[in-house]
C-alpha positions in Angstrom: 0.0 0.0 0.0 2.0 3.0 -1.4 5.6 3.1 -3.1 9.2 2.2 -2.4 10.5 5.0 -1.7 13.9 3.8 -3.7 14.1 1.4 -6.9 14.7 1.7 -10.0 14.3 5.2 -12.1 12.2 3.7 -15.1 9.6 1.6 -13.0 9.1 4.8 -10.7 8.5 7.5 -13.7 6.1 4.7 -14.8 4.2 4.5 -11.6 3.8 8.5 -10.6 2.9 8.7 -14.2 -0.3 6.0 -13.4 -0.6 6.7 -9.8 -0.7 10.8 -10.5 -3.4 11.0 -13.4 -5.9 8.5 -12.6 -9.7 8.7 -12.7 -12.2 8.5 -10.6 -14.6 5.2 -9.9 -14.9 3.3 -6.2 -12.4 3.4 -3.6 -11.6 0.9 -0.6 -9.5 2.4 2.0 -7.8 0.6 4.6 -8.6 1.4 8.2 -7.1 -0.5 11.6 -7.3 -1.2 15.3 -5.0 1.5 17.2 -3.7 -0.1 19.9 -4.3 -3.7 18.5 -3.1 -6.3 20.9 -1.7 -3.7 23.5 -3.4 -2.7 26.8 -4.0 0.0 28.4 -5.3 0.7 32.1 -9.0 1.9 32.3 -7.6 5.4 33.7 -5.9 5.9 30.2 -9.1 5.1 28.4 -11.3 7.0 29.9 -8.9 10.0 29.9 -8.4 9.7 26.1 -12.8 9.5 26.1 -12.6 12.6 28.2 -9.8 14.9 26.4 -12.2 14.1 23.3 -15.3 15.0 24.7 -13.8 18.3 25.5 -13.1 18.5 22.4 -17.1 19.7 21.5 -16.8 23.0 20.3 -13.5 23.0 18.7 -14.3 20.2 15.9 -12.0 18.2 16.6 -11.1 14.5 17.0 -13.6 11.6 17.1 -12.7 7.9 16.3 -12.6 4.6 17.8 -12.6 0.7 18.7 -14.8 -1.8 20.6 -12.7 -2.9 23.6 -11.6 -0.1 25.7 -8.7 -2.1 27.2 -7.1 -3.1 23.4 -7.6 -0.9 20.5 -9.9 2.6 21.6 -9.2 4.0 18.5 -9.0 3.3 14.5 -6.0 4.7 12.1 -5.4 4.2 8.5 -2.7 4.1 6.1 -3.3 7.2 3.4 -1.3 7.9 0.6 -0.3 11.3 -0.3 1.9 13.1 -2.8 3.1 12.9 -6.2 4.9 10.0 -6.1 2.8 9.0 -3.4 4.2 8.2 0.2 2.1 6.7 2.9 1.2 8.3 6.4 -0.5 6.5 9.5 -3.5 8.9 10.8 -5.8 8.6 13.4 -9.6 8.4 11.1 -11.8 11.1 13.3 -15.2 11.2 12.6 -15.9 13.8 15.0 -13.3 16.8 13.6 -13.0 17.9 10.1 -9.2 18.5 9.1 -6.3 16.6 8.0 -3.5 17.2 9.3 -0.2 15.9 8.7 3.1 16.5 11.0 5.6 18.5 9.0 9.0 18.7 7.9 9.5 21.8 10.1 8.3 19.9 13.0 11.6 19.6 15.2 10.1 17.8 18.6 7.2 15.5 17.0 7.7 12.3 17.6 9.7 9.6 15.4 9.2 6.5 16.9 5.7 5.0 17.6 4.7 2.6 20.3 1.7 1.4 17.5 4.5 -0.5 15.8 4.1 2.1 12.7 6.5 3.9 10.8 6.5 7.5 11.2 7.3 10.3 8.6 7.2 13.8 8.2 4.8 15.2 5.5 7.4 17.6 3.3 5.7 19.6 0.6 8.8 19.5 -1.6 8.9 15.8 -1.8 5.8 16.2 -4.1 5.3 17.7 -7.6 1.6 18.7 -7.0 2.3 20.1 -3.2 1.1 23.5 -3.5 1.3 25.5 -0.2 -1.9 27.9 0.5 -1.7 31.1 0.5 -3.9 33.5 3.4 -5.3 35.4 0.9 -6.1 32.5 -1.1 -10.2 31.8 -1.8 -9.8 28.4 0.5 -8.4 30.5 3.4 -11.0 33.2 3.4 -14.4 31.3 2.7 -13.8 27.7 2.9 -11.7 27.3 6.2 -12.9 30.6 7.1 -9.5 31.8 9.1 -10.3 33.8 12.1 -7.3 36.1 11.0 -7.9 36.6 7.2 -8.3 40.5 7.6 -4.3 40.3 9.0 -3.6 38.7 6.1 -0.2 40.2 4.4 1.0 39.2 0.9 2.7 36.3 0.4 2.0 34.9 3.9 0.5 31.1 4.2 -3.1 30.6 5.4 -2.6 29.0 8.9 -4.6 27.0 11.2 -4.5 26.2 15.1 -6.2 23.6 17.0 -6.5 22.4 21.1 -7.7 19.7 22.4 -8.9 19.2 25.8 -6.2 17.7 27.8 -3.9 20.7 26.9 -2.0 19.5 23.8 -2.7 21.4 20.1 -1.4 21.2 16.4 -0.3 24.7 14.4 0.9 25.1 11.2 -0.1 26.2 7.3 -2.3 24.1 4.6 -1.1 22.4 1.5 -2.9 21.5 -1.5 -1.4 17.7 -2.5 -3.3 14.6 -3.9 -4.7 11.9 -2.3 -4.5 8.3 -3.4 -7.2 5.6 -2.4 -7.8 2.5 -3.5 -10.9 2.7 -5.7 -13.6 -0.5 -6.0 -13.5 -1.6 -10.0 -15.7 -4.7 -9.2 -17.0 -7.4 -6.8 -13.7 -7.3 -4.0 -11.6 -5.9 -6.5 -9.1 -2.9 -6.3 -7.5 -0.3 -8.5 -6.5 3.7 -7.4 -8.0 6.7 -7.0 -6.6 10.4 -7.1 -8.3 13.3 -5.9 -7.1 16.9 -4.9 -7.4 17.8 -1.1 -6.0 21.0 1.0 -4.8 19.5 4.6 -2.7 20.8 7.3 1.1 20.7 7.8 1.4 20.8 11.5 4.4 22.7 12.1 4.5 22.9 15.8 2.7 20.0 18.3 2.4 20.6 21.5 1.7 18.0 25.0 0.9 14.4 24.3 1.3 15.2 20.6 4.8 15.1 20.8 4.6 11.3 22.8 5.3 8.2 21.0 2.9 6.2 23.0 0.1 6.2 20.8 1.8 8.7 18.2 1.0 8.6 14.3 1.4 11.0 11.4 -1.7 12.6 12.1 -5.3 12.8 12.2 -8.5 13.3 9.2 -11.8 14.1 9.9 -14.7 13.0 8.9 -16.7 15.8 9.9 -20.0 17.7 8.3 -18.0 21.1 7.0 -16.5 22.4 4.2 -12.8 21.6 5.2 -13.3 17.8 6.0 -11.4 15.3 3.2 -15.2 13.9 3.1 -16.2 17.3 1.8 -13.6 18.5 -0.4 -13.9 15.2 -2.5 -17.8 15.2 -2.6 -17.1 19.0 -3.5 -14.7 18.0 -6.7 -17.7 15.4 -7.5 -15.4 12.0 -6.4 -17.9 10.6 -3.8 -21.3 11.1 -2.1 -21.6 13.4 1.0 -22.4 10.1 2.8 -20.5 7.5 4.9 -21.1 4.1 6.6 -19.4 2.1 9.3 -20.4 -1.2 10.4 -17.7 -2.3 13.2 -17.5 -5.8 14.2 -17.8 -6.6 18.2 -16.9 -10.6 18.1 -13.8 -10.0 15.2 -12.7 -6.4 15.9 -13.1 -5.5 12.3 -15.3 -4.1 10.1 -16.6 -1.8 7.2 -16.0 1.5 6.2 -17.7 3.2 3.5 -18.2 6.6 1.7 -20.9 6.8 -0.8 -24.4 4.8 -0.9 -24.8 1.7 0.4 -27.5 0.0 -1.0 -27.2 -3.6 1.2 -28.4 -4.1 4.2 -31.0 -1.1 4.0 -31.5 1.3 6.9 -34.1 3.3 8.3 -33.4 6.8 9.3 -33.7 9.3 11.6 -32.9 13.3 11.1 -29.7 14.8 12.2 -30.8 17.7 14.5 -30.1 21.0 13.1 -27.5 23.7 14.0 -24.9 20.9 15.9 -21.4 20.2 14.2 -21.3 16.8 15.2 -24.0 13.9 14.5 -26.6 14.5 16.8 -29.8 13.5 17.1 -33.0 13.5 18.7 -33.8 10.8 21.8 -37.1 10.5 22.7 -36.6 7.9 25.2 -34.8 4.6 26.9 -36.2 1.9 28.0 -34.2 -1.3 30.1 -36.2 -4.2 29.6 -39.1 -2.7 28.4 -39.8 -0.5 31.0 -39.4 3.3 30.4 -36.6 5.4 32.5 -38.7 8.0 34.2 -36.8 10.8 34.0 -37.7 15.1 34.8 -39.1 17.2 31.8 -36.4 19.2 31.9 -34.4 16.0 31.0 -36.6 15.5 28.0 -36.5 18.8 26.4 -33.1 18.8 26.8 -32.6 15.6 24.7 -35.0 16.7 21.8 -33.0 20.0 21.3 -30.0 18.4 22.0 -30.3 14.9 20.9 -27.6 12.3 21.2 -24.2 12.3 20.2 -23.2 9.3 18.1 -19.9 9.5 18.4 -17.3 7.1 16.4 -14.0 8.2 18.2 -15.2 7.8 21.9 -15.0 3.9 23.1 -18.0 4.7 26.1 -21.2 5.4 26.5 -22.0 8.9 28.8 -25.2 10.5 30.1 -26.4 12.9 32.0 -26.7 12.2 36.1 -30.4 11.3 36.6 -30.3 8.8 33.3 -27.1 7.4 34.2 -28.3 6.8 37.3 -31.9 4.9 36.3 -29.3 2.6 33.8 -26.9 1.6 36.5 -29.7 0.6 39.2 -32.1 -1.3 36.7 -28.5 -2.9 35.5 -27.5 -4.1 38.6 -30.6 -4.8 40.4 -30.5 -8.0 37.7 -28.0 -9.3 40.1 -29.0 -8.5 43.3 -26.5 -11.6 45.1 -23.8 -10.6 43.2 -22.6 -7.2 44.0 -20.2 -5.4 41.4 -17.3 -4.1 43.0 -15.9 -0.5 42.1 -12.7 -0.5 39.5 -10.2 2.3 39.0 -12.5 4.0 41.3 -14.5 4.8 37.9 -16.2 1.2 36.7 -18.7 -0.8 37.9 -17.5 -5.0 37.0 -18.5 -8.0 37.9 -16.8 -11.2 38.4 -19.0 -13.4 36.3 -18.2 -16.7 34.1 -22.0 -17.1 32.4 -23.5 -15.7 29.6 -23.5 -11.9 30.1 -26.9 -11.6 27.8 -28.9 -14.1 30.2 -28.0 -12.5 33.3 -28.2 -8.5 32.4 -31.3 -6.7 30.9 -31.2 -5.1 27.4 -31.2 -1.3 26.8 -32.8 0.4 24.0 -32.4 3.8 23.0 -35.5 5.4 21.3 -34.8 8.1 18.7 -37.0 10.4 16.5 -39.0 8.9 13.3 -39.8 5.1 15.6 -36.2 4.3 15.3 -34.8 2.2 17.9 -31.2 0.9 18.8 -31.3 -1.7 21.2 -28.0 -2.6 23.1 -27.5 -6.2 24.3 -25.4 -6.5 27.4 -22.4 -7.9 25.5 -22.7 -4.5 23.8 -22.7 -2.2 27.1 -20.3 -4.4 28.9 -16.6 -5.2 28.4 -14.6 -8.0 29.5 -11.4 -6.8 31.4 -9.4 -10.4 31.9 -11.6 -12.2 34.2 -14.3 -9.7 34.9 -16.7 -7.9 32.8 -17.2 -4.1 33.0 -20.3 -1.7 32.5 -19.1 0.5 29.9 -21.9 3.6 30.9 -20.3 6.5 32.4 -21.8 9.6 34.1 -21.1 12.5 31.2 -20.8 15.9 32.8 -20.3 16.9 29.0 -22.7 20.1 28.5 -24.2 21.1 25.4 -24.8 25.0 24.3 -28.0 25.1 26.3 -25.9 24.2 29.4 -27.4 20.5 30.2 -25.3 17.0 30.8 -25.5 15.6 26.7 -25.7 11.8 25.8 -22.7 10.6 23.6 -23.1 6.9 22.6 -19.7 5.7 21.7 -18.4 2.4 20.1 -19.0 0.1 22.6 -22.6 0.6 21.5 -22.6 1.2 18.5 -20.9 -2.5 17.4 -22.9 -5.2 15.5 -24.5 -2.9 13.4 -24.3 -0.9 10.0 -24.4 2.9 10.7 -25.1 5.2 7.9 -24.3 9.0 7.5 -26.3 10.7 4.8 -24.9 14.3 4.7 -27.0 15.7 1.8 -30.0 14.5 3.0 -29.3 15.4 7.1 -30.0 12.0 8.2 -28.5 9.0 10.3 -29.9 5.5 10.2 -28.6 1.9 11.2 -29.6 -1.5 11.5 -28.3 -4.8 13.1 -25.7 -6.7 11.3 -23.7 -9.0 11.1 -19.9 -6.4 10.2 -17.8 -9.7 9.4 -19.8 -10.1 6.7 -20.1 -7.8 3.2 -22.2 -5.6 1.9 -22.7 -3.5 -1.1 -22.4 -0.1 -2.6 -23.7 1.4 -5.5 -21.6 2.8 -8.5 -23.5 5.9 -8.9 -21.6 6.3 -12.6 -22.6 3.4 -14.1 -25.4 2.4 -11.2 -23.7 -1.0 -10.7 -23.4 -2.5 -7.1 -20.2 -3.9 -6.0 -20.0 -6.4 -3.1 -17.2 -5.3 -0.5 -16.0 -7.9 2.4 -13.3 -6.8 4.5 -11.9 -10.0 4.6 -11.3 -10.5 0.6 -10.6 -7.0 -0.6 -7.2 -6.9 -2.4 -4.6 -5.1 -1.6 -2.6 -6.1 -4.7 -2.3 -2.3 -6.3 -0.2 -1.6 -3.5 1.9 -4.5 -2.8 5.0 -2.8 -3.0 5.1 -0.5 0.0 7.6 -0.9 2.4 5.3 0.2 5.2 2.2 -2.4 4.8 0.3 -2.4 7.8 -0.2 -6.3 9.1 -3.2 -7.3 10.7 -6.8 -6.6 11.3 -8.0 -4.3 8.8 -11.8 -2.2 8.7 -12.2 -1.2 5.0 -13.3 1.9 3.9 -15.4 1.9 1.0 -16.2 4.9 -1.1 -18.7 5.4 -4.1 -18.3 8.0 -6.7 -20.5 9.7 -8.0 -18.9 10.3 -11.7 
């Protein structure tokens, strides 16, 4: 997946000529497990949930994995450049930029407890690098630069951003291609380019500059104009829409831009004025029986909603609900007591089947959609004990109340659809070891995509192929 970076001259003019000039039509992406067979204590999980819950109002990071104690995150190999090169970067569904650490980077980190490779992005390494000007169109309307009227001639358009627990990424945008790996048929692979403006983070700051964890960078996924999602909808290469369908029994899973026309969904309508995916709950019931909860807890959720929320492994709420959950969850034991963990989790020590001894939680959205949560979904296993993975939220929305953010631990076993265009969100339960299939919406065929069978043949000759579990991304163009 991506070049040598060394070989011989005549095979590499022929490949940046084909990998440089190539046309549109499907594209698989690769996406994997961060922190895949590691583990990590439950105070270092719920601190990386917490520094990106604070995150809310400055758009940025949101990703994720199953099991809070292995892999609580998801990162992809991307391929930028002309010649291409390949970057590890954390895939965010909850921010919007891409962002790359840079050649002028002097403290960011070169060594990666992940097991990845780690490289500087440097615009000179690639003919179609172009950097961005301030007073560029991009700079003053699409990323919208809080200090455009300062802008001087010949200055770059820059961009800041901090995250919660203190840390932060500056530096300029560059224009450069992107290379994916584009669907020509039923599980098989060719390449895509497309043109994208991403950051070059020129300065990193707090855990940033750690290897524990580290990678090239981050790209989001998000709903404006600056996201990779949007530029290339923009440029007509995809749909403004995107799936995921993560696998709770194998780890892996889908991940797919454009229409996905099997299994269907039903929807439900993204709540207006939020940057992130929120949307309305009406109500949740454990076992059947309603939560009773204050009007005030109500009105709060239909202007508010729920976060669904990719990038954050837990489930939070706000006190009252969280509350309800944890004594209708643990009055199902009532001779086994859970004992407290980390001083944070509730776990049990419990060798049965968690789904016969626990009740089931459903969440009730707008539009009679409902997601119902098995216990196996809500709890995780930490060795010989198995953990409730619901956590009090104190996460406030704009109004000033707790918000609900369901993370991955919940959202597992199903297919999870993100229709941009049309402002909506739906799901329903599937099996994510299994394919499914996306619509050409060129030539209006459907191609079947497993993650398990996709080839990876187009790029067999990087030097930096990620081993392991893979999540594909799947994207469908829409010329």
């Amino acid at each position: 997946m991506g070049l040598n970076r060394r070989g011989f001259v005549l095979i590499i003019a022929f490949v940046v000529l084909q990998l440089c000039i190539l046309a549109s039509a499907n594209v698989v992406f690769h996406v994997q497990h961060k922190f895949a067979s590691k583990k990590r204590s439950l105070i270092q999980m719920t601190k990386h949930d917490s520094n990106r819950r604070n995150l809310a109002t400055s758009e940025l990071p949101l990703g994720g994995n199953r099991s809070p104690t292995s892999a609580a995150l998801y990162y992809a190999m991307i391929h930028l450049g002309c010649p291409p090169t390949d970057y590890y970067v954390q895939v965010d569904t909850g921010s919007d930029l891409l962002w790359l650490n840079c050649i002028e980077c002097k403290e960011c980190p070169t060594y990666s407890d992940l097991g990845v490779p780690l490289l500087l992005y440097d615009p000179e390494g690639s003919s179609k690098a172009k950097k961005v000007p301030c007073d560029s169109e991009w700079c003053k309307t699409t990323f919208e630069a809080p200090d455009k009227d300062d802008c001087k001639t010949g200055e770059l358009c820059k961009y800041a951003c901090k995250y919660g627990d203190g840390s932060s990424t500056a530096g300029y945008f560059v224009n450069d291609d992107i290379i994916l790996p584009q669907v020509i048929g039923d599980r098989q692979t060719s390449s895509l380019t497309g043109n994208v403006t991403f950051g070059c983070g020129a300065k990193q700051t707090g855990d940033l500059l750690s290897s524990e964890q580290a990678l090239d960078g981050i790209m989001g996924f998000g709903q404006s104009k600056t996201s990779v999602l949007s530029q290339l909808a923009e440029s007509k290469k995809i749909k403004k829409t995107f799936s995921h369908c993560l696998s709770g029994n194998q780890g892996g899973g889908i991940f797919a831009f454009g229409e996905v026309v099997e299994p269907k969904v039903k929807t439900t309508p993204l709540l207006d004025d939020h940057s992130h995916y929120n949307i309305e709950l009406k109500s949740i019931d454990v076992n059947g029986e309603a939560l009773k909860l204050p009007t005030s807890i109500f009105d709060f959720m239909k202007s508010e909603g729920a976060i669904l929320d990719s990038g954050t492994t837990l489930a939070y709420f706000p006190d009252d609900v969280y509350q309800q959950l944890m004594e209708k969850i643990m009055n199902a034991q009532p001779d086994n007591k859970p004992h407290t963990v980390e001083k944070l989790f509730k776990c049990y020590k419990f060798d049965g089947n968690i789904d016969d001894a626990f009740p089931t939680v459903t969440f009730n959205f707008a539009n009679k959609l409902a997601m119902k949560v098995l216990p196996h979904q809500y709890f995780f296993a930490v060795e010989d004990e198995w953990c409730i993975g619901f956590m009090n939220s104190n996460l406030q929305g704009k109004d000033g109340g707790d918000l609900t953010l369901l993370g991955d631990l919940v959202l597992s076993d199903r297919l999870i659809t993100y229709d941009i265009d049309n402002q909506v969100i739906g799901w329903v339960d599937y099996n994510c070891s299994t394919s499914i299939k996306v619509k050409d919406e060129e030539t209006g065929n459907v191609y079947e995509v497993h993650a398990q069978d996709i080839s990876s043949s187009h790029f067999t000759s990087s030097s930096r192929m990620i081993l392991g579990l893979f999540l594909f991304l799947v994207v469908a163009l829409i010329n």
